[in-house]
C-alpha positions, 0 to 999 in steps of 0.5 A, spaced: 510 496 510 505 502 513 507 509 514 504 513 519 504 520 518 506 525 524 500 527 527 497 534 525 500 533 518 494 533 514 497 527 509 494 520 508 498 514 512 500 508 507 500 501 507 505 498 502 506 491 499 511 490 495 511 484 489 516 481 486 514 478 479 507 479 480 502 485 478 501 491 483 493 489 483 495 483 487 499 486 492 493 490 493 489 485 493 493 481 498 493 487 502 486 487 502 485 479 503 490 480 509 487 486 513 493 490 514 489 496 515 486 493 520 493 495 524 490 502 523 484 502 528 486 509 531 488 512 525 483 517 524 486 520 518 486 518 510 488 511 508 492 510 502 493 502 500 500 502 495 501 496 491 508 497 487 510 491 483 517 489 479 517 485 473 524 481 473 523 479 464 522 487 463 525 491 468 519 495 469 516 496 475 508 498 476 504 502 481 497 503 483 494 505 489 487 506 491 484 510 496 481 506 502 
């Protein structure tokens, strides 16, 4: 999922993976592997990639997001 900000908002746009029973380091890896923010070219802003996993066993949810 990418969130684009309106233009001349000043914040960053997203780039989002969403894990099921898998840690928020692989989303973020997956999203790395894939080259989603290639889909951004033109973006001229900041790039934030947003890994958010949730963990069935322990009802728990992780998040971790890295600056790119």
């Amino acid at each position: 999922m990418v969130m684009i900000p309106r233009r001349n908002v000043g914040k960053p746009a997203l780039v989002i993976e969403l894990k099921f029973n898998h840690s928020a380091d692989t989303a973020i890896s997956q999203i790395k592997q894939r080259n989603y923010p290639s889909k951004l070219q033109e973006y001229t802003g900041d790039i934030l990639l947003v890994g958010i996993s949730y963990d069935k066993e322990s009802k728990t949810h992780s998040c971790k997001i890295e600056k790119l």
